[in-house]
C-alpha positions as CSV (number, residue, x, y, z in Angstrom):
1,X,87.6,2.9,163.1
2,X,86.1,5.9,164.4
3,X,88.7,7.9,162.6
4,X,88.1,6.5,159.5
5,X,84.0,7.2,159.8
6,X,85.0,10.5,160.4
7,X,87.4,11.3,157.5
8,X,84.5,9.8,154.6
9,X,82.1,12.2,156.5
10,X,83.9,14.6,156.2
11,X,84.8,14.0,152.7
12,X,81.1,13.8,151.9
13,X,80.4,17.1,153.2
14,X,83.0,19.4,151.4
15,X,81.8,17.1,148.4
16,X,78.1,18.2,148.9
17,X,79.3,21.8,149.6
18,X,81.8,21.6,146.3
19,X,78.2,20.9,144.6
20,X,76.2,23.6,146.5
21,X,78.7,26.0,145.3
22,X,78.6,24.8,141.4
23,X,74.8,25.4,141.8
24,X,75.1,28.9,142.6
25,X,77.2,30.0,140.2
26,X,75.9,28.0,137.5
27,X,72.3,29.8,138.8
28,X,73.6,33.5,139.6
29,X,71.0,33.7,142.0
30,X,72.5,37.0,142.8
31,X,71.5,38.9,139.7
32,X,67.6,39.0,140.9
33,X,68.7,41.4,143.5
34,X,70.4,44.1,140.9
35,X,68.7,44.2,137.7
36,X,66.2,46.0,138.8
37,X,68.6,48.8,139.8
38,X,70.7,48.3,136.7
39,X,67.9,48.7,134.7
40,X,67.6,51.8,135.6
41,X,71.3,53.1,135.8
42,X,72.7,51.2,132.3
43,X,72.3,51.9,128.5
44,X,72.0,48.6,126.5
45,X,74.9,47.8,124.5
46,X,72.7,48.3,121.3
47,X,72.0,51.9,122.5
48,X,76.1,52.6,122.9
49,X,77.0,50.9,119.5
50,X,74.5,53.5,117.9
51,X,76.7,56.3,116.6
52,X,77.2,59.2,119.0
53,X,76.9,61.9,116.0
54,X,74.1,61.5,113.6
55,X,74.8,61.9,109.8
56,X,73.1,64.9,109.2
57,X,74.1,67.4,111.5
58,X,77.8,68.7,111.2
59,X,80.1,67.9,114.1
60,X,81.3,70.5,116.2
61,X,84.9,71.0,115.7
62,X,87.2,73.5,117.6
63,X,84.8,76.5,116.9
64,X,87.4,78.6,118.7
65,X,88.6,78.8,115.0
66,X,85.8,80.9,113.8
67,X,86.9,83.6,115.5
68,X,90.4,84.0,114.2
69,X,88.7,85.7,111.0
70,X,90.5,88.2,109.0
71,X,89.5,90.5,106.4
72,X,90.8,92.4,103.3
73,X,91.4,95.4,102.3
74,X,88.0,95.3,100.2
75,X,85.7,94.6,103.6
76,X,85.0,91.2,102.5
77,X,85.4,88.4,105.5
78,X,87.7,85.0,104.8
79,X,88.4,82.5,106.9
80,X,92.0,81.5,107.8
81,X,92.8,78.1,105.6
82,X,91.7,75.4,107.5
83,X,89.3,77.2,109.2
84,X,85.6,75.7,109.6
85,X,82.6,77.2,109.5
86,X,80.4,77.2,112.9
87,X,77.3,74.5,112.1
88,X,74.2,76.3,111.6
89,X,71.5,75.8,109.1
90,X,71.4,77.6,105.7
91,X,68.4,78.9,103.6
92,X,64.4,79.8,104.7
93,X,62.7,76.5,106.3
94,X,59.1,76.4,105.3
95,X,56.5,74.7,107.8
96,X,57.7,72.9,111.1
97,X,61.4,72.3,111.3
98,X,62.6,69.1,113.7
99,X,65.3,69.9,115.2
100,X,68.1,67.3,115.2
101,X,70.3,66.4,118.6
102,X,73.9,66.2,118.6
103,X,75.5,64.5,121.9
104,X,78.9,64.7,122.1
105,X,81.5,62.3,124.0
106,X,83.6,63.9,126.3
107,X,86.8,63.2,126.9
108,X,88.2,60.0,129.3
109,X,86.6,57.0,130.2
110,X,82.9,58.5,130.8
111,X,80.0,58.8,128.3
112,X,78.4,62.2,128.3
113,X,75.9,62.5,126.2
114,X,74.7,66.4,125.6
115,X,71.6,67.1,123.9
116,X,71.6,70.3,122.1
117,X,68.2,72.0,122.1
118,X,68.5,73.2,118.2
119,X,71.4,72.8,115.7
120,X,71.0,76.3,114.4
121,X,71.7,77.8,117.8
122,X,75.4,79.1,118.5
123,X,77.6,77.0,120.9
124,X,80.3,79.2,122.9
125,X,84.2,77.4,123.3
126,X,83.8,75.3,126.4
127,X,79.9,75.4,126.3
128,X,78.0,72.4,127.6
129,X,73.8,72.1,127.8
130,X,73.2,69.3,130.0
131,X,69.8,67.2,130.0
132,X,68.7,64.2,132.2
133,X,69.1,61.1,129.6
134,X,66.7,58.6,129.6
135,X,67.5,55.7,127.5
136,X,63.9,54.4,126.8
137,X,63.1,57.6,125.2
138,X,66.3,58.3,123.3
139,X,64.7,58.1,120.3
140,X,62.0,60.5,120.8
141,X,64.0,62.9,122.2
142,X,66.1,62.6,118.6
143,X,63.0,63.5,117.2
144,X,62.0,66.2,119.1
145,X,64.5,67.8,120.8
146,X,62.7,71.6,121.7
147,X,59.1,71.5,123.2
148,X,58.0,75.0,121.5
149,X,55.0,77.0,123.0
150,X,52.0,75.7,121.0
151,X,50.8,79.5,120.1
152,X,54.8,80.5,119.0
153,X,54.6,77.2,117.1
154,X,51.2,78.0,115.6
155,X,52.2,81.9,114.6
156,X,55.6,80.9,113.6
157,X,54.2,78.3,110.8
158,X,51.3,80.6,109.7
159,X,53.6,83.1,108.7
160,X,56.3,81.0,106.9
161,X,53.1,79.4,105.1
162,X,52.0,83.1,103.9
163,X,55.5,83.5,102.6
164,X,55.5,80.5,100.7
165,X,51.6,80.9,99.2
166,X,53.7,83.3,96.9
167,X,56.4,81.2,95.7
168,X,55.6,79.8,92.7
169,X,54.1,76.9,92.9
170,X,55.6,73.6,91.4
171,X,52.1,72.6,88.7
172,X,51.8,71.5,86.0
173,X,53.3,73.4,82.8
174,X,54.9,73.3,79.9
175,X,57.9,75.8,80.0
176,X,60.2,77.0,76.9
177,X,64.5,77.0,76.9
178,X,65.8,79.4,74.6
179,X,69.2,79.2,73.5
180,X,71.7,82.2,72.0
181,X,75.2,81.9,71.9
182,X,76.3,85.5,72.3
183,X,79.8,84.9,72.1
184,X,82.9,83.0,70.3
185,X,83.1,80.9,67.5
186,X,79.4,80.2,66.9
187,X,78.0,83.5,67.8
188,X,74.5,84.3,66.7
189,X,73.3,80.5,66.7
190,X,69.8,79.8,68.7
191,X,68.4,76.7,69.6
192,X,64.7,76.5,71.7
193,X,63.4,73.2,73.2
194,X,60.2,72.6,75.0
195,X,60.1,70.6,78.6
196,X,57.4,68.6,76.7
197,X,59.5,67.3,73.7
198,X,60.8,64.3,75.9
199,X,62.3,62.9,72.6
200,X,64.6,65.2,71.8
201,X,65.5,65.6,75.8
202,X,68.2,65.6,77.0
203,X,70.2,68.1,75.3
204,X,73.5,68.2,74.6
205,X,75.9,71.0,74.2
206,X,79.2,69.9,72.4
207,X,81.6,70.3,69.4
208,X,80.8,67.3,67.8
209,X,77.7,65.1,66.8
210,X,75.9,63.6,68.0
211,X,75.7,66.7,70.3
212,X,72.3,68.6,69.7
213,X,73.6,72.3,69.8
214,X,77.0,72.3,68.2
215,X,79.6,74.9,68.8
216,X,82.3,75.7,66.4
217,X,85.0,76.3,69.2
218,X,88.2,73.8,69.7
219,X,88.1,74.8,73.2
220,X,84.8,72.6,73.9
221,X,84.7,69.4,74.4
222,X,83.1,66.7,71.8
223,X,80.1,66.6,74.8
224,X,80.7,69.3,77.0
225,X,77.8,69.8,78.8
226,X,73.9,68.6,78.9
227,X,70.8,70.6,79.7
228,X,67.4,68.2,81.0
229,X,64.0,69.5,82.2
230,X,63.5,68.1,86.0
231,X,59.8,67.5,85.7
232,X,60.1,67.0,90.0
233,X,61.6,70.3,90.6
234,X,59.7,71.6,87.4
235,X,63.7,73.2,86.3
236,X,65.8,73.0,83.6
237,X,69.0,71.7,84.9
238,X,72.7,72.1,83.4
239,X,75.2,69.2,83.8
240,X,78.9,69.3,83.0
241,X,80.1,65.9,81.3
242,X,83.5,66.4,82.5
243,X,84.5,68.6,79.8
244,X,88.3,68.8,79.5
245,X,88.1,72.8,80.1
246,X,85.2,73.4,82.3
247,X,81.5,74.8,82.4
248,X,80.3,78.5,83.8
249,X,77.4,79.4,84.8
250,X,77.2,82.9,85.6
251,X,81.1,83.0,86.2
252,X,80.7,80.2,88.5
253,X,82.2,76.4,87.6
254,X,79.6,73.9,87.9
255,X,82.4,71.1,86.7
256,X,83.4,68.0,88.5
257,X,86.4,70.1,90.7
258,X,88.7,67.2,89.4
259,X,89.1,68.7,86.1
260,X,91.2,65.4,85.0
261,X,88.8,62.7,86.4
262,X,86.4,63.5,83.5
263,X,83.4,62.7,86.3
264,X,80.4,64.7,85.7
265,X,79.3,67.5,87.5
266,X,76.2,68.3,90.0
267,X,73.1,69.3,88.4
268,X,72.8,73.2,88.6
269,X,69.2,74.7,88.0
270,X,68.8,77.0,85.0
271,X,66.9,80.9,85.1
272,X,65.8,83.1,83.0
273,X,68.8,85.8,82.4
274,X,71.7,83.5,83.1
275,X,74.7,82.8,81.1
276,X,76.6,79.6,80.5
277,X,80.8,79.8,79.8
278,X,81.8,77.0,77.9
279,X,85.6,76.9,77.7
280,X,86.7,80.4,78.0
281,X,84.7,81.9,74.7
282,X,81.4,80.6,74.1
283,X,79.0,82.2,76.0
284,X,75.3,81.5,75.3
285,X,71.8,83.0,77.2
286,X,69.6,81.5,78.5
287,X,65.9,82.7,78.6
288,X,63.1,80.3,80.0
289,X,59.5,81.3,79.1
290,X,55.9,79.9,80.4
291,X,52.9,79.9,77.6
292,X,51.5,83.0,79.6
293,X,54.3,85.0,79.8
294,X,54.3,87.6,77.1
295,X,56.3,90.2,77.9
296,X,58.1,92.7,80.8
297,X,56.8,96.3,80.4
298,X,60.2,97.8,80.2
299,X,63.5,96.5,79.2
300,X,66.2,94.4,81.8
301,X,70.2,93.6,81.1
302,X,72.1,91.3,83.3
303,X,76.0,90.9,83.7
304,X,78.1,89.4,86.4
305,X,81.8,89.1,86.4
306,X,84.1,87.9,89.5
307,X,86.6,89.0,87.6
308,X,88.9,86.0,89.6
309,X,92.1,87.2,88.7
310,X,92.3,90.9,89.1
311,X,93.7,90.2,92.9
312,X,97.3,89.2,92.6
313,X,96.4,86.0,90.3
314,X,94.8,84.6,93.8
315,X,91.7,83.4,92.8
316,X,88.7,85.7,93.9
317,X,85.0,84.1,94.2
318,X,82.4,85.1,93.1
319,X,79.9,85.9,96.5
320,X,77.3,88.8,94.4
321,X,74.1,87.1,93.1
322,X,71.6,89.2,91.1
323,X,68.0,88.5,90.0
324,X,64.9,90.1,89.4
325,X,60.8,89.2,89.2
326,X,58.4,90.7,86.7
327,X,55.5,90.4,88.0
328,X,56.3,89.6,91.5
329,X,53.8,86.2,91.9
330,X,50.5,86.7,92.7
331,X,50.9,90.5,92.6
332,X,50.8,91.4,89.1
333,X,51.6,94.7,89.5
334,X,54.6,94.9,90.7
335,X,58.0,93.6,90.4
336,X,61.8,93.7,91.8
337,X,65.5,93.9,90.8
338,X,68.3,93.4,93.8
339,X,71.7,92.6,94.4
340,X,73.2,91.5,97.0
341,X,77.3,91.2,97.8
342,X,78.3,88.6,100.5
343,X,81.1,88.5,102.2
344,X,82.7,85.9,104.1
345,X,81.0,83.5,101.5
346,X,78.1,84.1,99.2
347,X,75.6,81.9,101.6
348,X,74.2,85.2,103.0
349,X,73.8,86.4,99.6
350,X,72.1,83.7,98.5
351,X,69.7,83.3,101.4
352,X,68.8,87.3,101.2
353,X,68.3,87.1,97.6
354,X,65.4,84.3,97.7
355,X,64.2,86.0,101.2
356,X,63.4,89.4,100.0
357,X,60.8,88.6,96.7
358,X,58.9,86.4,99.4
359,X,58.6,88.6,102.0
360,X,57.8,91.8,100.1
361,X,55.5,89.3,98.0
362,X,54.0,88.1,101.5
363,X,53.2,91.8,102.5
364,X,51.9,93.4,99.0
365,X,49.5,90.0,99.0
366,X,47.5,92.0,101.5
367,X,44.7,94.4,99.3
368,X,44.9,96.6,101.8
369,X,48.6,97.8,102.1
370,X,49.0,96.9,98.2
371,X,46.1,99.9,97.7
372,X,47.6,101.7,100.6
373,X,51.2,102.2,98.6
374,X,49.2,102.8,94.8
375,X,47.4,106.0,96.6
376,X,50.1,107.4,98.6
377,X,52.5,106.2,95.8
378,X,55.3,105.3,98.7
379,X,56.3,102.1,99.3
380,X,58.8,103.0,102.8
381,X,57.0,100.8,105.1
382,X,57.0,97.7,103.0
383,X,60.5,98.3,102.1
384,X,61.4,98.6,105.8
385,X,59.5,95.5,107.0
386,X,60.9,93.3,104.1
387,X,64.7,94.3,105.4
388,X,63.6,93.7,109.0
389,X,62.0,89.8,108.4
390,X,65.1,88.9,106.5
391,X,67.6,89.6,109.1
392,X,65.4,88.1,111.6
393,X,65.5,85.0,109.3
394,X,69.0,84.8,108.4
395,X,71.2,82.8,110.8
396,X,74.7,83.7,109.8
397,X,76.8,84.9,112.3
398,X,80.1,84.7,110.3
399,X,78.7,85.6,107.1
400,X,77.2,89.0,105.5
401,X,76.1,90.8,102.6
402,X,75.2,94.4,101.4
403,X,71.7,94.2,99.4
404,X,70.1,96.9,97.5
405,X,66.5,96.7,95.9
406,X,64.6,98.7,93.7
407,X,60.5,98.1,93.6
408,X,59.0,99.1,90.3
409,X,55.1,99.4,90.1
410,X,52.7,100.3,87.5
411,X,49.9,102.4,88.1
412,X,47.7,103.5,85.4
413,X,50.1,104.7,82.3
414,X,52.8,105.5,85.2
415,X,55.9,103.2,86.6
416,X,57.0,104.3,89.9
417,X,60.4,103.2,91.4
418,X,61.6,103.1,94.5
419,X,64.8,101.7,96.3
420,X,65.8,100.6,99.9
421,X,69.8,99.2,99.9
422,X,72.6,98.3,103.0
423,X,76.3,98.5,101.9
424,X,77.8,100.0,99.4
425,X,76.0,98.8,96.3
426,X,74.5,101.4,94.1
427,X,71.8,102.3,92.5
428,X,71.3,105.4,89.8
429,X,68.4,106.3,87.9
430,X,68.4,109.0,84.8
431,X,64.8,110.4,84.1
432,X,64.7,113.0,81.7
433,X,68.0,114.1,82.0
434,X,67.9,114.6,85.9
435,X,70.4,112.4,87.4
436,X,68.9,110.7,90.5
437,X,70.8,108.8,93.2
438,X,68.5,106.3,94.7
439,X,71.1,104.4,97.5
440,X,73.2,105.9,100.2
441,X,76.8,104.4,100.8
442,X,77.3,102.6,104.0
443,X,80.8,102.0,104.7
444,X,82.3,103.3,107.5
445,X,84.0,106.1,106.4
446,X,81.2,107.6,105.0
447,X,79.6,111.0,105.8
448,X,76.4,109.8,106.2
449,X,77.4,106.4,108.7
450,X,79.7,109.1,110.6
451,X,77.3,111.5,111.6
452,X,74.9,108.5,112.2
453,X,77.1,107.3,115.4
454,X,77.9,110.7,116.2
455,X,74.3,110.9,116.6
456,X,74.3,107.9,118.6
457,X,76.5,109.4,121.1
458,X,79.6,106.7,119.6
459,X,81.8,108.5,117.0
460,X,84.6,107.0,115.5
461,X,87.8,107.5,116.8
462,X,90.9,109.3,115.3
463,X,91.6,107.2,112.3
464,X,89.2,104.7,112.8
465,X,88.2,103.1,109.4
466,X,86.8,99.8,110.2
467,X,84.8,98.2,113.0
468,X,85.5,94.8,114.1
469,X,88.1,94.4,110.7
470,X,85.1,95.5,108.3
471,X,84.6,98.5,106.7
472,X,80.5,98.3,106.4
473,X,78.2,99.6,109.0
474,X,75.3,98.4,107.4
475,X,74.7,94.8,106.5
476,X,72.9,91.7,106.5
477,X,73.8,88.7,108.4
478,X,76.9,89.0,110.4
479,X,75.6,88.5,113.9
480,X,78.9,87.9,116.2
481,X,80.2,91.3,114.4
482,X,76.6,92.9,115.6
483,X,76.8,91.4,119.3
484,X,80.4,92.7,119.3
485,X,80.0,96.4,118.5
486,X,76.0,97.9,118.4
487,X,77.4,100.6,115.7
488,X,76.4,98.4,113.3
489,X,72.9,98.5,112.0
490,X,70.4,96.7,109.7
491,X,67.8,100.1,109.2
492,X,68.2,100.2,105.3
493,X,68.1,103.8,103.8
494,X,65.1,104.4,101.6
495,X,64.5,106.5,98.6
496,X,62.2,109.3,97.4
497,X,59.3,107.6,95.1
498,X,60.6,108.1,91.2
499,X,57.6,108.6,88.6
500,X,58.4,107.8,85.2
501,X,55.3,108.4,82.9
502,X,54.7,107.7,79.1
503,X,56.7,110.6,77.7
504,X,59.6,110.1,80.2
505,X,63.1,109.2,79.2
506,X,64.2,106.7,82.2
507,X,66.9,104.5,82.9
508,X,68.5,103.1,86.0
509,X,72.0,101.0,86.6
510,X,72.4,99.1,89.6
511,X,75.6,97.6,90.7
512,X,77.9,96.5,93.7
513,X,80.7,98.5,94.6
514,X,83.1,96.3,92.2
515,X,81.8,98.8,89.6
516,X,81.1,101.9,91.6
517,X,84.9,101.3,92.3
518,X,86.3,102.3,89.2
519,X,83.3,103.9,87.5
520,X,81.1,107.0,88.9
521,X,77.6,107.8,89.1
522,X,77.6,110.2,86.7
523,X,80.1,108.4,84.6
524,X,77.9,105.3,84.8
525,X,75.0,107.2,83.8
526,X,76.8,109.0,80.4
527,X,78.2,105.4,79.7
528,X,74.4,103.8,79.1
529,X,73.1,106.5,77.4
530,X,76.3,106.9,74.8
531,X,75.6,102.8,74.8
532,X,72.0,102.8,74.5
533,X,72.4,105.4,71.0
534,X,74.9,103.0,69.8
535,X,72.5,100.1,69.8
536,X,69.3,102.0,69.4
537,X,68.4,100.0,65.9
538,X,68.6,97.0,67.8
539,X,65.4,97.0,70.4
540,X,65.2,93.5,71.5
541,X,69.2,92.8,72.5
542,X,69.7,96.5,73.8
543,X,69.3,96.3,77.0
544,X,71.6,93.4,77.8
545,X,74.4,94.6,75.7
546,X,74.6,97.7,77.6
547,X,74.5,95.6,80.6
548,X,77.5,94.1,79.3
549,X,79.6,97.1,77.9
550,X,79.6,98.6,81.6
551,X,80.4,95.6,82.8
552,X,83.5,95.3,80.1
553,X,84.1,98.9,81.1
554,X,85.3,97.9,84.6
555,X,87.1,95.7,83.6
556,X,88.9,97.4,81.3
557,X,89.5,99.4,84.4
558,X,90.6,96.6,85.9
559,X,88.3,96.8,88.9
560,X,89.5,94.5,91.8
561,X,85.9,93.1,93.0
562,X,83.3,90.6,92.2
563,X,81.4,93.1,89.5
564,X,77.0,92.5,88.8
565,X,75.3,95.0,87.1
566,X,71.5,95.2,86.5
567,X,70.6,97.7,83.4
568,X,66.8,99.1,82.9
569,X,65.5,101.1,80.0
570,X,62.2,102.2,80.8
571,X,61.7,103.5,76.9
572,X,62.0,99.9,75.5
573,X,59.6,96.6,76.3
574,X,61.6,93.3,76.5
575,X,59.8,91.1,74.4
576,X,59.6,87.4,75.1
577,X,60.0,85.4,71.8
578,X,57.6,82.6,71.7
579,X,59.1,79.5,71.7
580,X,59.5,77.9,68.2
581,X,60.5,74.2,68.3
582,X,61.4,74.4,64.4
583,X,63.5,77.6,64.8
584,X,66.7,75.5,65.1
């Protein structure tokens, strides 16, 4: 009996523990004593389903790559195929920039998560910046990655903003497109359109009605390409409609790249001086006017070629940009005409050729060194600065380009000219017969870049031609070329002030080296002035077809490189035709 009371007891009790130990783990008692720890150690599972790269900032991919460049036989930089560029951000930011963070995850089982202190900032292979990570702040360390000093911060934003106060500001205005097809079929037809006339907006450019501005030529499409005034951007735009055989502008396809899918192209925005290549014939000009705009003192030609197939049949790019301001804005006085030549890409190119009008703008907006370079009539040290703040700004380490600019001022009854230039584009100026070379050639083998490092107490070697694979010692941009060998330089070489008064005969020709390549100085020089006779009858047009004879003249002597000439005639005044709605 006794047994029997003690087998139900002790059936009872590993019952009633069977129940205790349901309890607990129904309960997790145990948990109280970790989370508080946990909490601190874990990221929430929301936090790791976030994605580890953000959208907008590139990922870093095997930059070991970028530096297994190689370069031609022209000095111009390519990339291997395949090859990516190494992330950095393109093109002048205005007012405070936000850096964006980039973590990474490494490689195994463990999250790393690296916060890089500013995406425009070169990574090295292998190169790691760690930071504590705290996941209640994640998002404001996104946001604001770099803690700058508050005076840098202040300085750095007071000068961008002085740079931009002479951009053009985007106000209201009415602007004028003018039309002229220049070359093919339908050669000598204009059309003009103002950004007002929403009803007869957009524009279309085809062989066929309903197409506003019809061309006579069976290479263009029915509608081949549109032109719209952005009233955001306050810019005429051009669009390809996925035209069977492509849209130019400026020797550059703007087409969809799948010429087959007949998908329209990007919007491209339209300046003054550019021409548009529909098909392979019919070129027309473009010229954009303002109601106060009335007319440039002297007179300007443009022409650009990248004359694509001249290497082999491989395809060549085009990496020069041109472009000029008359007046500069703000200062009425004076105005500019540059080029600039990339290589490795025309990014540099770009960036140096929107740079340079604002910082020289920026500086002459200043009475006092505006007066200073009227009286002394020399314009060195704004010249010199201007160079200087653009290749602090530019942040292209792969990437470079030669630029050469000419300041023109008026004083009085006088012009004055005077040019500052890296590389080997030219510039040459004619005044009264006197043949005037305004630029000094920078490539390596030069005399003047020889004694320059000889100078320097580094000479080149024995049958040295290039450093570091170029053949420039002068450029913008390219900083891993510059951290690798200090023989390179950024001082630009500066001209002698050029007066040209009333009763002077003046012209000047600049252009990169795909011209001076083929073509002389003094052969350029006889070539305008045996054009300028041929076309002296017609005033108005002058100027840009001599632009485009020397252009056709290297190519005729079949020239290898990207070619962009700028022609000015100091004896003629390019006239701005008003802009006639009913002159269709």
């Amino acid at each position: 009996m006794a047994i029997q009371v003690n087998i139900v007891g002790f059936i009872i009790l590993l019952m009633l523990l069977l129940i205790l130990l349901l309890i607990l783990i129904a309960c997790k008692p145990w948990r109280f004593f970790f989370s508080r720890a946990r909490s601190r150690s874990s990221v929430k599972s929301g936090e790791l389903e976030r994605p580890l790269v953000l959208d907008e900032v590139g990922v870093v991919r095997d930059q070991s790559n970028d530096l297994t460049r190689t370069y031609d036989l022209e000095g111009a930089c390519y990339q291997n195929e395949g090859l990516l560029r190494s992330p950095r951000t393109h093109g002048l930011v205005h007012k405070q920039r936000l850096p964006t963070t980039t973590p990474h995850v490494a490689q195994g089982d463990s999250l790393v998560l690296d916060l890089i202190a500013d995406a425009t900032e070169e990574m090295l292979v292998g190169q790691t910046l760690k930071h504590p990570f705290v996941t209640d702040h994640l998002a404001e360390i996104r946001r604001h990655s770099r803690q700058e000093d508050p005076s840098a911060k202040l300085k750095h934003t007071l000068e961008n903003e002085k740079i931009q106060e002479f951009v053009p500001k985007a106000v209201a205005y009415q602007s004028c497109l003018s039309l002229e097809i220049v070359s093919g079929p339908s050669r000598g037809l204009c059309f003009n359109i103002q950004s007002t006339d929403a009803s007869r907006l957009p524009l279309t450019l085809g062989r066929v009605p309903p197409s506003e501005l019809l061309l006579k030529d069976s290479e263009v499409s029915g509608k081949h390409a549109l032109i719209d005034w952005n009233s955001n951007k306050l810019k005429w735009e051009l669009v390809d409609l996925g035209s069977l055989n492509g849209t130019l502008l400026n020797s550059q396809p703007i087409n969809h790249p799948d010429s087959g899918s007949r998908h329209w192209g990007d919007p491209v925005e339209l300046a003054s001086g550019n021409v548009i290549t529909l098909g392979t014939t019919s070129s027309i000009y473009v010229h954009i006017t303002s109601p106060n705009e009335s007319f440039i003192p002297f007179g300007v030609g443009v022409a650009s070629d990248p004359m694509a197939l001249r290497r082999g049949g491989k395809k060549l790019p085009m990496e020069d940009v041109c472009y000029y301001h008359w007046p500069l804005p703000g200062i009425d006085q004076f105005g500019l005409f540059g080029i600039c030549d990339g290589h490795g890409g025309a990014e540099a190119a770009k960036f140096a050729s929107e740079m340079l009008p604002k910082v020289v703008a920026a500086i002459l907006s200043d009475s006092l060194k505006r007066e200073m370079v009227l009286s002394q009539r020399d314009a060195s040290d704004v010249l010199r600065v201007a160079f200087s703040q653009t290749e602090e700004s530019m942040n292209y380490h792969y990437e470079g380009c030669t630029a050469t600019l000419l300041l023109v001022w008026a004083d009085g009854d006088n012009f004055f000219a005077q040019c500052a230039n890296l590389g080997d584009s030219a510039c040459v100026m004619s005044v009264d017969g006197q043949q005037i070379k305004m630029t000094e050639d920078h490539r390596i083998v030069s005399a003047s870049e020889k004694l320059r490092m000889k100078e320097a107490g580094k000479p080149l070697r024995d049958g040295e031609t290039r450093l570091c694979g170029i053949n420039l010692a002068r450029m913008l941009g390219d900083k891993f070329l510059k951290q690798q060998d200090d023989r390179f330089s950024t001082e630009p070489f500066i001209s002698q002030v050029v007066q040209i008064t009333q009763t002077s005969e003046a012209i000047a020709v600049l252009a990169s080296d795909g011209f001076w390549d083929v073509i002389s100085l003094k052969k350029a020089i006889q070539l305008a002035h045996q054009t300028k006779e041929r076309y002296s009858a017609d005033t108005e047009k002058s100027t840009e077809k001599i632009a485009h004879f020397l252009l056709s003249e290297a190519r005729t002597l079949r020239t290898k490189d990207n070619t962009s000439i700028i022609f000015l005639d100091f004896d003629s005044t390019f006239r701005v035709v008003p802009c006639k709605v009913d002159c269709k």
